[in-house]
N, C-alpha and C positions, 0 to 999 in steps of 0.2 A: 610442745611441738606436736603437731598433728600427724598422722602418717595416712597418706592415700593408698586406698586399696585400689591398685591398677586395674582388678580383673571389674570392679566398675564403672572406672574409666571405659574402660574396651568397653563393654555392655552398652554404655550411655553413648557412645560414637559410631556403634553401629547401628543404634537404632535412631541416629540421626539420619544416616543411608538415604532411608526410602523416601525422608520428608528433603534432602538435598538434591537426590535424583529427581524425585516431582517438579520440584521449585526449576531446576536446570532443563529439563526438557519443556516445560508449559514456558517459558521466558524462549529458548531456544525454536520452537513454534511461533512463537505470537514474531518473533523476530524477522522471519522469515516471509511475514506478512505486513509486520508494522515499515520495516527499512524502506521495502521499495516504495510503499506508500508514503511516505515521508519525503522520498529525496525527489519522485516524480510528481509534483506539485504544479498546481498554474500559477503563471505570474511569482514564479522563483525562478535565480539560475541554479542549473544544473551545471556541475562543470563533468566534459567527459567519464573522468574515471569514476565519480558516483555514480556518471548513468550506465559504466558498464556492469559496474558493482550490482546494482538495482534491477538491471536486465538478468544480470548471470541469479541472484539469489528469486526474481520470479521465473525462470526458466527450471531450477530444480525445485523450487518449492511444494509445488505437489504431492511430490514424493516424501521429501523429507517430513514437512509436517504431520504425512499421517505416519510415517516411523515413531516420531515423538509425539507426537497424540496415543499412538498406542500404549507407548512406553508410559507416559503420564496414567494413563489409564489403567496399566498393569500395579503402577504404584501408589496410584489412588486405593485400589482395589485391597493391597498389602495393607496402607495407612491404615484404613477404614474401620476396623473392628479397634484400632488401639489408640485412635483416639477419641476427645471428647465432644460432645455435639458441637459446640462452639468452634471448636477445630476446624469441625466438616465443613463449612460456611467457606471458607478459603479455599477448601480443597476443592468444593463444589465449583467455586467460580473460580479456579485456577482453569477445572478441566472448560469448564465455557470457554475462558479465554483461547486455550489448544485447541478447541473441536471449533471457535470461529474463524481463529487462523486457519486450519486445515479449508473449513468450508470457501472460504475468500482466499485463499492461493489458489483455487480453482475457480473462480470469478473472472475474467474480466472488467474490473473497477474503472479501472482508466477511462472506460465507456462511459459513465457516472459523470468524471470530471471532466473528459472533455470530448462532447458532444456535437455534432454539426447546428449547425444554424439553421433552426426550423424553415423560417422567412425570413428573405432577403430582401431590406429595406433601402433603398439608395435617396440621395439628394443631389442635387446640382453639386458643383464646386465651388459657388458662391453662397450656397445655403447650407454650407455647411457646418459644426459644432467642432470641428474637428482641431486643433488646436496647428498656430502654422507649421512646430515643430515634429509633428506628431510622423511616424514614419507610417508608409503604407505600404500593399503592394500594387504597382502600377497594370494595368494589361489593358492590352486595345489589338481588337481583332475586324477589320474593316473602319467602319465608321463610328462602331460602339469602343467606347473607352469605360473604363471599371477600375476604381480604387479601393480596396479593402484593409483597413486598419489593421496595423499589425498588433497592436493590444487586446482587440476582438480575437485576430487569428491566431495569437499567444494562448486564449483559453480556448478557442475548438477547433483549432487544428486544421481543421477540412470544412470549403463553405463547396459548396455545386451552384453550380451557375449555368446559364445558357447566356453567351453573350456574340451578336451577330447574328447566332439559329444555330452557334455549335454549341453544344451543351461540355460544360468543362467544369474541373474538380483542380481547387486553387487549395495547397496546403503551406502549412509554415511549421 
């Protein structure tokens, strides 16, 4: 029968600490920036309570990230001298990971993914690729009428238009 020496245990569980707190804050950052980009997506559904979930965690993201960027940093700082180079490699790219999240919860990305449409290319209704099923959105202002696909306007959101001489901003 072997007999364990607790005050080793203790020792070996506390110096698990700093590498548990690391790991929990660079995950709890990168989160903070990975969720809403994940669930605001094109050409996915969002159902409501993701996108408010999504809206509420990039509305405090800011903040919080660089809390836990700090915090990562404070125990990178601790790690650093006790362990071994091979270690550092993880440690290194854990903090990348919290200081990219930190940098991109202050981005606006969504700009990235969905962009207005540089030029606006139209066809007849008879020349066109359009599939019959295909939804669009309809508008006619005087004599000019204007259809805009709604799977176009699933990825940018906002086209600008001038249609008749009034200049108009069509979203979906």
């Amino acid at each position: 029968m072997e007999l364990v020496d607790s005050s080793a245990v203790q020792a070996k569980s506390r110096s698990m600490i700093p590498s548990l707190g690391f790991a929990l804050l660079v995950a709890a950052s990168s989160s903070l920036f990975l969720i809403p980009a994940f669930i605001i997506r094109p050409f996915r559904f969002q159902s409501p309570r993701a996108l408010i979930l999504a809206m509420a965690l990039r509305q405090h993201a800011p903040l919080w990230t660089a809390v836990f960027t700090a915090g990562a940093i404070v125990f990178a700082i601790v790690l650093w001298p006790r362990i071994s180079v091979w270690k550092r490699v993880p440690l290194v790219l854990g903090l990348c990971l919290a200081c990219g999240a930190a940098v991109m919860s202050r981005i606006d990305y969504f700009e990235w993914m969905f962009h207005p449409v540089p030029v606006l290319g139209f066809e007849s209704a008879d020349h066109t690729k359009l599939d019959s099923s295909e939804m669009v959105i309809a508008l006619r202002f005087g004599t000019d009428t204007r259809a805009y696909p709604i799977r176009e306007m699933a990825y940018h959101h906002v086209v600008n238009d001038v249609v008749d001489g009034v200049p108009i901003a069509v979203t979906y």
